[in-house]
C-alpha positions in Angstrom: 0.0 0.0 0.0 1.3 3.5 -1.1 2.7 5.8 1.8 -0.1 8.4 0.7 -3.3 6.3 0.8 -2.5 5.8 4.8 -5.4 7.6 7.1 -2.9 9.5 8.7 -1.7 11.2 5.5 -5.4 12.1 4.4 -6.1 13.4 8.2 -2.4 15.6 7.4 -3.6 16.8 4.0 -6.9 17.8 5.1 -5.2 19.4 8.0 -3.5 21.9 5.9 -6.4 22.5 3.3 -8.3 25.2 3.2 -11.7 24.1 1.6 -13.8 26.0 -0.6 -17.8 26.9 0.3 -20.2 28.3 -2.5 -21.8 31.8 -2.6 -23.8 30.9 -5.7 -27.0 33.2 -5.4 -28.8 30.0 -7.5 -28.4 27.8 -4.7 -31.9 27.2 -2.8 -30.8 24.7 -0.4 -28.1 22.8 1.4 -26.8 19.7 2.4 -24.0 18.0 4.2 -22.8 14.4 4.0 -20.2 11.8 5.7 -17.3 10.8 4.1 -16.5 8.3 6.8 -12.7 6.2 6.6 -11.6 3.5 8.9 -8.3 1.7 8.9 -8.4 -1.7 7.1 -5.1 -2.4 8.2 -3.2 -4.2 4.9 -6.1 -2.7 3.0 -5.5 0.5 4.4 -8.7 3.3 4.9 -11.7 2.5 3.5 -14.7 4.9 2.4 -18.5 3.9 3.3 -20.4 4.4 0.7 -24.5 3.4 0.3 -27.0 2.5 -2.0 -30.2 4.3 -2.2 -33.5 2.6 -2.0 -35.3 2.5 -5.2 -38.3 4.7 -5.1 -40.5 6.0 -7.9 -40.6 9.3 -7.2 -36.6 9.7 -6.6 -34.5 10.1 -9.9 -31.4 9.0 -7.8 -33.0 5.7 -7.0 -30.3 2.9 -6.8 -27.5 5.5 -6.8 -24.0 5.2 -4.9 -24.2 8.2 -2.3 -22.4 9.3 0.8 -24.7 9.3 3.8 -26.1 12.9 4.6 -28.9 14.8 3.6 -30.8 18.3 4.5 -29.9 20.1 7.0 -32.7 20.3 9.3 -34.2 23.3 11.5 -33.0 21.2 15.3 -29.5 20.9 13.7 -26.9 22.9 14.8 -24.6 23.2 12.1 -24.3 21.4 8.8 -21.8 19.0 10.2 -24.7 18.0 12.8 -26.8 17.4 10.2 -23.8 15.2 8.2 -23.6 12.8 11.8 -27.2 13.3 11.9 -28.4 11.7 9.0 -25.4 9.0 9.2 -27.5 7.6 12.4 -30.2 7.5 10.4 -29.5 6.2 7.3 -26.8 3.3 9.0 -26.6 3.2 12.4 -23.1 4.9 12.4 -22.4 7.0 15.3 -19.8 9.8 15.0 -19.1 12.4 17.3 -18.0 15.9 16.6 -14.3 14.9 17.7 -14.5 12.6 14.8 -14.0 14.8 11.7 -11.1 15.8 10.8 -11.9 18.0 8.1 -13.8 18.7 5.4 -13.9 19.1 1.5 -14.9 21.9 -1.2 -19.1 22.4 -1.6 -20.2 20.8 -4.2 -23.3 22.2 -6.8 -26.0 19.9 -8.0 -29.5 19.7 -8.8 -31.5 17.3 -11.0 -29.4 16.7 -13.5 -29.5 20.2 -15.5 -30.8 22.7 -12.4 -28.0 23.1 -10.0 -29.5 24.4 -7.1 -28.0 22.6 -4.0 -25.0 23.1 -2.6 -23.6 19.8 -0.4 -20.9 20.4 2.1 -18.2 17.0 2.4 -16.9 16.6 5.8 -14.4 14.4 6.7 -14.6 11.6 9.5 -12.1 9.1 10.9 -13.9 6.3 12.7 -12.6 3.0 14.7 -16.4 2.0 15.0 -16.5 -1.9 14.0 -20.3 -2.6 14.4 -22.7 -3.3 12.5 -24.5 -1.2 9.8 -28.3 -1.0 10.5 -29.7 0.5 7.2 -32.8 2.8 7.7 -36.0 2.8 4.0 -33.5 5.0 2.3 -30.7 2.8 1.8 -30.4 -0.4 0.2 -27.1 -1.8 0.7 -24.2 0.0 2.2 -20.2 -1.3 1.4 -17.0 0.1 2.2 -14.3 0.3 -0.3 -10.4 0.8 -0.3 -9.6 4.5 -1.0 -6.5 2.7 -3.1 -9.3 0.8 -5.1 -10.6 4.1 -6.1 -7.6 5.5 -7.3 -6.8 2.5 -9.7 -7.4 3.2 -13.4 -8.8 -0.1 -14.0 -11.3 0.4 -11.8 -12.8 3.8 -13.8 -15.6 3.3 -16.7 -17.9 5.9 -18.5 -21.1 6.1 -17.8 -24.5 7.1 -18.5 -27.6 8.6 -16.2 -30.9 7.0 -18.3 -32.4 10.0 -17.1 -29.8 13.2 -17.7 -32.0 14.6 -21.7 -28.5 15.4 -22.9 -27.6 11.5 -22.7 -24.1 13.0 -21.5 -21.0 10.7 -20.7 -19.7 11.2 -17.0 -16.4 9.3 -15.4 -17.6 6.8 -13.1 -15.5 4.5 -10.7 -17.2 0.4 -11.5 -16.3 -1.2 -7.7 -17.8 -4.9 -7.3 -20.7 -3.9 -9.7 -21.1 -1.0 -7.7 -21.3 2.2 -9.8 -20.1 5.6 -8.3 -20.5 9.1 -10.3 -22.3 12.6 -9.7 -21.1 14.4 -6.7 -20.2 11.2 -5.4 -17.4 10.9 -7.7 -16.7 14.9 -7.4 -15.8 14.5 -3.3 -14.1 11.3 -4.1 -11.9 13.2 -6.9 -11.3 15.9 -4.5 -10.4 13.6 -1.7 -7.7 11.7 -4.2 -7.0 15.2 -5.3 -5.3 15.6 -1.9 -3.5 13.0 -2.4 -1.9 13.5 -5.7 -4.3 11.5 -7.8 -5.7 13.1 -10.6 -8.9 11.8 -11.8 -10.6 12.8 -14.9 -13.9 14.9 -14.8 -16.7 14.4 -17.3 
């Protein structure tokens, strides 16, 4: 395993970043997620990463997602609501003294209207327990930050939904299909890190 794909390098890099919010005046709403690692040991850190539950009135049904959501009214800040919704969604508990940083806001929207603005912040966990998935998520796997940055692993893909019919990069991990913001924060993460990934 590479020097740089160690936990205590990402906590050192995010450390000494100085991440970028958003004062778009399009942006109607905002969100936070968890980018939670823990240390695999040979494997190194590994990311959690969910599934979304399919529903018919969601166009991200079945995506690959961080856990996170809305920030509520009761939450104190948006990393609240990031630790928040990670009980929610898997049973995951993180404290405040857990994150040890966070990422650039991200813009997105439905697929052409890019009015929400998601905050990435950073978490470090030794938490071994289960995952107890809540109706939003389907399945829920954690994957090697190393895996992520292997070409091999990267495939173009297609949202049936997006009119455009655009190509977007995509990371293909055990069937598993990871693009969007999902891929953004992940980019920006490896980004820390020295690895450049391509953005389509």
């Amino acid at each position: 395993m590479s020097d740089r794909f160690t936990l205590a390098t990402i906590q050192e890099k995010l450390t000494a970043y100085t991440p970028i919010g958003t004062l778009d005046p399009a942006v109607t709403r905002r969100a936070a997620v968890a980018m939670i690692l823990r240390d695999a040991a040979e494997a190194g850190p590994e990311l959690v990463l969910i599934k979304r539950a399919d529903h018919p009135d969601d166009p991200w049904s079945g995506q690959m997602a961080f856990p996170g959501g809305h920030e509520d009214h009761g939450d104190e800040s948006l990393e609240h609501a990031a630790r928040r919704e990670t009980l929610e969604e898997i049973g995951l508990p993180l404290a405040g003294s857990d994150c040890i940083g966070r990422l650039d806001d991200v813009i997105g929207g439905r697929v052409v209207q890019r009015r929400i603005a998601v905050t990435p912040f950073v978490y470090a966990t030794s938490y071994t327990g289960p995952l107890t998935l809540n109706h939003e998520v389907a399945d829920a796997i954690w994957i090697p930050v190393g895996a992520l940055a292997d070409p091999a692993k990267r495939s173009p893909y297609r949202f049936p939904l997006d009119p455009e019919q655009r190509v977007f990069s995509s990371f293909v991990y055990r069937g598993y299909t990871v693009w969007g913001l999902t891929y953004s924060m992940i980019a920006n993460l490896l980004g820390l890190l020295d690895v450049s990934l391509p953005r389509i």
